[in-house]
C-alpha positions as CSV (number, residue, x, y, z in Angstrom):
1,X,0.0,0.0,0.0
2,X,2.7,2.3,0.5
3,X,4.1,1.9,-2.9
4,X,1.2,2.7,-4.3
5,X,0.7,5.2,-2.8
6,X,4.3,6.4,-3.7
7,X,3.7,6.5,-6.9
8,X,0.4,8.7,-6.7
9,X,2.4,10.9,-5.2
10,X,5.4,10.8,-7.9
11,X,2.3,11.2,-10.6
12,X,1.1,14.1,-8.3
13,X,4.7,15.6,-8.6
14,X,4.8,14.7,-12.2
15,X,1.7,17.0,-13.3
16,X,2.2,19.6,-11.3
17,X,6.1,20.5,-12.0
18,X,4.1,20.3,-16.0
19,X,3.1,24.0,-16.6
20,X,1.4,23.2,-20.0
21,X,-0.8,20.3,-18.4
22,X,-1.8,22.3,-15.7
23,X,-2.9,24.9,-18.1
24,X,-4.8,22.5,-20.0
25,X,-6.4,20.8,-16.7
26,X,-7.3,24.1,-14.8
27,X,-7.5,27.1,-17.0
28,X,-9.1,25.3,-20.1
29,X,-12.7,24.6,-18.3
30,X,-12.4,27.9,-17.0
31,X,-11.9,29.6,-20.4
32,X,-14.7,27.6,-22.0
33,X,-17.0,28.4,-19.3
34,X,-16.6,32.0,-19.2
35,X,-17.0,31.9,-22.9
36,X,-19.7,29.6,-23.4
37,X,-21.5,30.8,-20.7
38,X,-21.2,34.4,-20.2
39,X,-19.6,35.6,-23.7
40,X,-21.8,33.7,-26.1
41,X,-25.2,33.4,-26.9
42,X,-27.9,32.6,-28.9
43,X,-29.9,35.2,-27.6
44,X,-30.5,38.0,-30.9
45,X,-29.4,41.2,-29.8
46,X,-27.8,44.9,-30.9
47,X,-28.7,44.2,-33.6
48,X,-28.3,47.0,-36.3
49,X,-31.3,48.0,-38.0
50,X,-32.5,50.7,-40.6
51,X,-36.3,52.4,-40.9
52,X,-37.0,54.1,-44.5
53,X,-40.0,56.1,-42.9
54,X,-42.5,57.5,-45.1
55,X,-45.0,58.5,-42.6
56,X,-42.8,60.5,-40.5
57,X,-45.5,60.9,-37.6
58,X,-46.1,60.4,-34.3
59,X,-47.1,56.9,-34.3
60,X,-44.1,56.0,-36.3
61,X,-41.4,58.0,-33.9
62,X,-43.3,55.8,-31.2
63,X,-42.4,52.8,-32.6
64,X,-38.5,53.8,-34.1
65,X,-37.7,54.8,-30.5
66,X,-39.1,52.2,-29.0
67,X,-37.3,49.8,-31.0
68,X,-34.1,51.9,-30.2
69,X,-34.3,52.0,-27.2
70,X,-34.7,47.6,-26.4
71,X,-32.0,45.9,-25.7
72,X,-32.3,43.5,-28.8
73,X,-31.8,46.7,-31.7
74,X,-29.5,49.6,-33.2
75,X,-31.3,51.9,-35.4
76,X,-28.4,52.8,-37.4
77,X,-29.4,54.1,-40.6
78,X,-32.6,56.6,-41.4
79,X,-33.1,56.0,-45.4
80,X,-34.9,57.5,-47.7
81,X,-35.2,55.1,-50.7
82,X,-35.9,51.8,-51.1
83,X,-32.9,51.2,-53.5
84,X,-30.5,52.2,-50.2
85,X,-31.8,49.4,-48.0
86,X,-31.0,46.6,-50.5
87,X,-27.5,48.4,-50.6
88,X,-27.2,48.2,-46.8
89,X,-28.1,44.5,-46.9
90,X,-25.6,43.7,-49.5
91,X,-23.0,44.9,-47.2
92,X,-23.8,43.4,-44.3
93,X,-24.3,46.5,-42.4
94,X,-28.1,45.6,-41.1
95,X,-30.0,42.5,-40.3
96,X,-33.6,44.3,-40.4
97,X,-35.4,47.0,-42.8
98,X,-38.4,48.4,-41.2
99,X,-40.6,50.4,-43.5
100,X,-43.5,52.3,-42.7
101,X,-46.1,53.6,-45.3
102,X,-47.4,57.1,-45.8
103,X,-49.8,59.1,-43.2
104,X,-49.7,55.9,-40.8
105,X,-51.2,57.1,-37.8
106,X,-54.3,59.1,-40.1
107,X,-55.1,55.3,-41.4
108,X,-55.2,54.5,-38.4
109,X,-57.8,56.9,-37.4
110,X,-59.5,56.9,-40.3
111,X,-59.6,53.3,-41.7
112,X,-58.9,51.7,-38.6
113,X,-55.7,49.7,-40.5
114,X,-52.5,50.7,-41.2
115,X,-49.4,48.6,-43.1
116,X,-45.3,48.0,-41.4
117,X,-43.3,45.8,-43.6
118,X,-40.5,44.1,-41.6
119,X,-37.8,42.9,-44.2
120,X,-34.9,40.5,-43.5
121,X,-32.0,38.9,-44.4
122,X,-32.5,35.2,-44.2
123,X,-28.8,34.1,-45.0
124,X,-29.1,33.5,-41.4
125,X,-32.7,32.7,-41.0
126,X,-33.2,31.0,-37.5
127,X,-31.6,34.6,-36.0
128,X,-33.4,36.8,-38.6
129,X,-36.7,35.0,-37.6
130,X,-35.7,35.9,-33.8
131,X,-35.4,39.1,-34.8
132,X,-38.1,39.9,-36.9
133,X,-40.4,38.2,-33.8
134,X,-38.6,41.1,-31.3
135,X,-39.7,43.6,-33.6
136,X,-43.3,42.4,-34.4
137,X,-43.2,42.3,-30.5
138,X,-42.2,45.6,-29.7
139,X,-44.3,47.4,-32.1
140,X,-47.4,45.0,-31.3
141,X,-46.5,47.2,-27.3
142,X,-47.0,50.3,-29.1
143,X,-50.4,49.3,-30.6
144,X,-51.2,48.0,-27.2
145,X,-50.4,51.8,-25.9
146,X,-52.0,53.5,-28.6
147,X,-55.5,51.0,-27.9
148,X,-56.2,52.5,-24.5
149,X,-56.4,56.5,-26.2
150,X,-58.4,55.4,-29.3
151,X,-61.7,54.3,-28.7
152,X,-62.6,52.8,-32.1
153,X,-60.4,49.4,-32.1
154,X,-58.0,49.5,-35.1
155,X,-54.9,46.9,-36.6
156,X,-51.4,47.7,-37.5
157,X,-50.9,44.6,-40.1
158,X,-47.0,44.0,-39.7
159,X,-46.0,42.0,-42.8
160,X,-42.4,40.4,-43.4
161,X,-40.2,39.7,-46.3
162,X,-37.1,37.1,-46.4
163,X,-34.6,37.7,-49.2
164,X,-31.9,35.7,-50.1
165,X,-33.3,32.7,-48.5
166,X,-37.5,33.2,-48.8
167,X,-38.1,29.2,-48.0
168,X,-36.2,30.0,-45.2
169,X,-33.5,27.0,-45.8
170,X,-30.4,25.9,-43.4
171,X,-28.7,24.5,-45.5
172,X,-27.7,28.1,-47.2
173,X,-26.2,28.7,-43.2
174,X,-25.5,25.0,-42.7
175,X,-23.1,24.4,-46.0
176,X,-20.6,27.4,-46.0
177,X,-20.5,27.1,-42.3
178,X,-19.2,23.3,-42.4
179,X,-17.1,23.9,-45.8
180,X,-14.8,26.8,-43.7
181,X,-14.5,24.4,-40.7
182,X,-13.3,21.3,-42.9
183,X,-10.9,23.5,-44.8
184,X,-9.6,24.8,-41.8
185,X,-8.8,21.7,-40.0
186,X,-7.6,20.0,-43.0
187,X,-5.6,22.3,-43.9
188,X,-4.2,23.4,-40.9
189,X,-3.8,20.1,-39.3
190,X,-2.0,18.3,-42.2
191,X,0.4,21.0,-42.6
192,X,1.4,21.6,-38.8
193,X,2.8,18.2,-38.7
194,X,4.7,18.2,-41.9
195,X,7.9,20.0,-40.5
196,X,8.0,18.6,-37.3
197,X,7.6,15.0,-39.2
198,X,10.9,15.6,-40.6
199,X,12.5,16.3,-37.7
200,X,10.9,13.2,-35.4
201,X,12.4,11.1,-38.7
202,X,15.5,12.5,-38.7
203,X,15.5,13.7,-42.0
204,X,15.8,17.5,-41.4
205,X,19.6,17.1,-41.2
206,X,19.7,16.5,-45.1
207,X,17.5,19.8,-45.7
208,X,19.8,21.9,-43.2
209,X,23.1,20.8,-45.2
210,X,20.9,21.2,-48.8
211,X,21.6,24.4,-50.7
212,X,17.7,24.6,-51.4
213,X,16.4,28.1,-49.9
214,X,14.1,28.2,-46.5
215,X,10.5,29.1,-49.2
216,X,11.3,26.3,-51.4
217,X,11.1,23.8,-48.5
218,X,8.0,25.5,-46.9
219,X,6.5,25.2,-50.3
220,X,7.2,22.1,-51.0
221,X,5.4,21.2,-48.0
222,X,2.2,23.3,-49.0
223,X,1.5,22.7,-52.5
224,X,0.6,18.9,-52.1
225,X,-1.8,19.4,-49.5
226,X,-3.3,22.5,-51.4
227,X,-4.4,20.0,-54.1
228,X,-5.4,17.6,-52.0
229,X,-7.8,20.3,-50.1
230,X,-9.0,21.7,-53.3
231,X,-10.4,18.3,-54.1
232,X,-12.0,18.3,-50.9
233,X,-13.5,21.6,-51.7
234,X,-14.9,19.9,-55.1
235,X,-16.7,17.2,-53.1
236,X,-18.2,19.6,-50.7
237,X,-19.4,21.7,-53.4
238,X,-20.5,18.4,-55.3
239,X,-22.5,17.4,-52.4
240,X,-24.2,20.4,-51.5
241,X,-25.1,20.9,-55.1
242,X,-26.7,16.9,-55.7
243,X,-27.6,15.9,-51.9
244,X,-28.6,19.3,-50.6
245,X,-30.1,20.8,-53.3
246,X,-28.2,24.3,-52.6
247,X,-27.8,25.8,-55.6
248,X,-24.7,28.8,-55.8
249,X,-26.4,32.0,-56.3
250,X,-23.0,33.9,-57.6
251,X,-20.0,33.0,-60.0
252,X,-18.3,29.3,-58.8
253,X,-15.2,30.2,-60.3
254,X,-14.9,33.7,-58.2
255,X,-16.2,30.9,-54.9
256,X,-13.3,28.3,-56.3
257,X,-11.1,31.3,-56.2
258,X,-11.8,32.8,-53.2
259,X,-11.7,29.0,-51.4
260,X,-8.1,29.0,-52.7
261,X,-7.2,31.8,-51.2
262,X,-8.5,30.4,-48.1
263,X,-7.2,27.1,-48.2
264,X,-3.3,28.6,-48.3
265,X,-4.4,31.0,-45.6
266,X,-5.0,27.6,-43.3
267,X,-1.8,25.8,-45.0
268,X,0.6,29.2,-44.1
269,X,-0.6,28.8,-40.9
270,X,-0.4,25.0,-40.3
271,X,3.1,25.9,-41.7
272,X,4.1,28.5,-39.0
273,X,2.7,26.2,-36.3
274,X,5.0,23.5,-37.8
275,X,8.2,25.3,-37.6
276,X,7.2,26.4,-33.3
277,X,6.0,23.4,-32.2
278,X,8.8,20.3,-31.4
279,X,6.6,17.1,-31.9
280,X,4.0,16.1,-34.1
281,X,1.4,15.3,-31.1
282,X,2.1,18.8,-29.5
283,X,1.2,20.4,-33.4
284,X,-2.2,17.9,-33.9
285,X,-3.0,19.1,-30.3
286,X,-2.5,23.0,-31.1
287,X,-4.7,22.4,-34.6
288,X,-7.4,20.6,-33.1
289,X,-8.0,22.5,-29.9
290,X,-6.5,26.0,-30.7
291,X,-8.4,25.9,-34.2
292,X,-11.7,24.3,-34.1
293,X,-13.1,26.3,-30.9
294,X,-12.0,30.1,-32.2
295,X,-13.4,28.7,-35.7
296,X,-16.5,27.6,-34.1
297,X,-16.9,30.7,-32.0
298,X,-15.9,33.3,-33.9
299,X,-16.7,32.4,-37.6
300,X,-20.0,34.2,-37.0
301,X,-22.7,31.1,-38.2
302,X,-23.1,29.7,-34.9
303,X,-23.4,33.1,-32.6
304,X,-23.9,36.3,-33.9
305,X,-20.7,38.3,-33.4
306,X,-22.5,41.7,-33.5
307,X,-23.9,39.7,-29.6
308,X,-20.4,39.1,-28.3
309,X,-18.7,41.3,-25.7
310,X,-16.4,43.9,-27.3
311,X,-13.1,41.7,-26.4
312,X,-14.3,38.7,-28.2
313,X,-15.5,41.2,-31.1
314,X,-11.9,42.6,-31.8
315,X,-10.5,38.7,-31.0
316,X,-12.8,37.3,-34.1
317,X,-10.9,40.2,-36.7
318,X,-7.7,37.9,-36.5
319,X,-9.8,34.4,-37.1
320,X,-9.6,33.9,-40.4
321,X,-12.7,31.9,-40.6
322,X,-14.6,34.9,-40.3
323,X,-13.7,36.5,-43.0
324,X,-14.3,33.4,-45.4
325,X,-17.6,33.0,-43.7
326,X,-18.4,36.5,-45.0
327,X,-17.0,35.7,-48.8
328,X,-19.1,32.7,-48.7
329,X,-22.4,33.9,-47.6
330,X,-21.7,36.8,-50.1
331,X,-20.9,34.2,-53.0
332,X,-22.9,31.2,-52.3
333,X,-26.1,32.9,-50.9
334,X,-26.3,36.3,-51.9
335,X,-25.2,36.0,-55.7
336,X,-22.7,39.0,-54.9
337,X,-19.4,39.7,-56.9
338,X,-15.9,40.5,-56.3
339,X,-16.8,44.3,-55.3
340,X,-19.0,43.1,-52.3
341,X,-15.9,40.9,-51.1
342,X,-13.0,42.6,-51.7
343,X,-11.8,43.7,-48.6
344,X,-12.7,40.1,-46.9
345,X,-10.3,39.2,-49.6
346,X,-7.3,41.4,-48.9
347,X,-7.4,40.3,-45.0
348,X,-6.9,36.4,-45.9
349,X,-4.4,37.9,-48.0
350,X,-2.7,40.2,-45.2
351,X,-2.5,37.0,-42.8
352,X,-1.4,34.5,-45.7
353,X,1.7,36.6,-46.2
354,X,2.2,37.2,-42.1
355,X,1.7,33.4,-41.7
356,X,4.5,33.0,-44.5
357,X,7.0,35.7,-43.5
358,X,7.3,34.6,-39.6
359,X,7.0,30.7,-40.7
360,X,9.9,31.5,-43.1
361,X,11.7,33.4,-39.9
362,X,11.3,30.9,-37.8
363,X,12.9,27.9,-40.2
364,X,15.7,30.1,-41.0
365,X,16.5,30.6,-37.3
366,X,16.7,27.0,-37.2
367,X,18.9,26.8,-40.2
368,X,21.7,29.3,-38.1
């Protein structure tokens, strides 16, 4: 008995002397429940809205600064075409347009009926419909308000619209959201052990006395796994077209394109990881965990981002997957070109080249 219990004591000793374990075993659950439960959720709110107000009375100043004032929306744009609001929601810049018809409170009075069209954007359609329910909500209070001063009963009819997605489907928020999270482990986690193979097999002593240059060897290592992703990006796309029935809305070879670009954003990074880390278990460990939870998280097709505490917001800018989440919404759903994605682009291509110049930096160091 007191051997065994010797050597719980040496295990004891073991674990605690290891910094990195005890990081994993303590702080790890911590993190993840901070996040999960006080960071994230699926509760729909802030978010940013825009009313194209024809009335401009009473009734309808009610309702836009009642709706400003709840927790769940910004009112962030006041527009005064139609034409505008389809430009906001090709940017991305609201999830709601709220439009009000002309002499709205005089219908009221008069006909006892008056017309608010609620549009959304149903790339994401089980938070749009959240929304779109807060708003039919908060202006259904209003009516409720205005009831006790009128004594003739009367109706605001609140009617909705879904564009992009009008049937309302998951799989146009399902498929991107899966195709970013495949291409980002893949890619990642094959390339983050390529390096440190060489090294556990003893063959990075013939590339240290080689003439060949530190980019040829880190692109040796890339381009076979960039075909073999890109035919993984065929089979997704394959799929979704013949299984799913999701049709792609803009130009496949700008998606295939983009995808690319993505695809050697994840293989620079695997890359760097390779050239820090010392063993290959250590480097599948850092591409599982450190990748699929930020890429999960902060993509933006589970949780809305816009809901997220300001440190998690400025966090997601430096996951790529958020980015490509946007191109592919843009592409796939929307039926958008280059010009809507354009600056999505130039990011991926800001962190491929970072990704490249420090991996590069860190294998010539090793070189020295």
């Amino acid at each position: 008995m007191r051997i065994f219990i010797s050597f719980i004591r040496k295990e004891f000793w073991h674990v605690l002397r290891d910094v990195r374990s005890l990081i994993i075993l303590l702080g790890l659950p911590v993190a993840m429940i901070l996040i999960f439960g006080f960071a994230l959720s699926t509760e729909v709110k802030d978010s940013s809205i825009a009313i194209l107000d024809y009335s401009r009375d009473d009734l309808s100043t009610k309702i836009i600064d009642r709706l400003d004032a709840s927790r769940y929306f910004q009112v962030t744009h006041h527009l005064k075409r139609f034409s505008d609001l389809e430009t906001l929601f090709k940017e991305n810049k609201v999830r709601l347009g709220i439009i009000f018809g002309s002499q709205l409170q005089n219908k009221i009075i008069s006909e006892g009926e008056a017309t608010i069209q609620i549009i959304g954007s149903a790339v994401d359609p089980n938070v749009t419909n959240t929304s779109i329910q807060y708003a039919r909500n908060i202006i259904a209070d209003c009516q409720q308000d205005l009831w006790e001063n009128l004594e003739v009963p009367y109706q605001v009819d609140v009617t909705y619209r879904m564009l992009y997605n009008p049937q309302l489907e998951s799989v146009y928020n399902f498929v991107p959201g899966v195709m970013l999270l495949i291409l980002m482990l893949l890619g990642a986690m094959m390339t983050s052990v390529a390096i440190v193979r060489e090294k556990e097999l003893g063959t990075m002593e013939i590339l240290l006395v080689s003439p060949i240059k530190p980019y040829v060897v880190i692109l040796s290592k890339a381009i076979p796994y960039l075909v073999l992703c890109f035919i993984d990006l065929l089979i997704i796309l394959g799929l979704a077209y013949t299984v799913m029935g999701m049709d792609i809305r803009g130009s496949t070879v700008l998606l295939l394109i983009m995808s690319t670009l993505f695809i050697i954003t994840t293989l620079s990074l695997g890359l760097l990881i390779s050239n820090i880390v010392a063993t290959q278990q250590v480097a599948m460990f850092v591409s599982l965990v450190g990748f699929l939870m930020p890429s999960l998280v902060f993509a933006g097709f589970m949780f809305p981002i816009e809901n997220m505490p300001k440190i998690l917001q400025l966090i997601s800018n430096i996951i790529p997957t958020r980015w490509f989440f946007v191109i592919l919404k843009n592409i796939m759903v929307k039926g958008l070109g280059f010009e809507y994605i354009y600056k999505e682009a130039l990011i991926l291509v800001a962190m491929t080249l970072v990704f490249l110049v420090i991996a590069t930096k860190k294998f010539k160091t090793r070189l020295a």
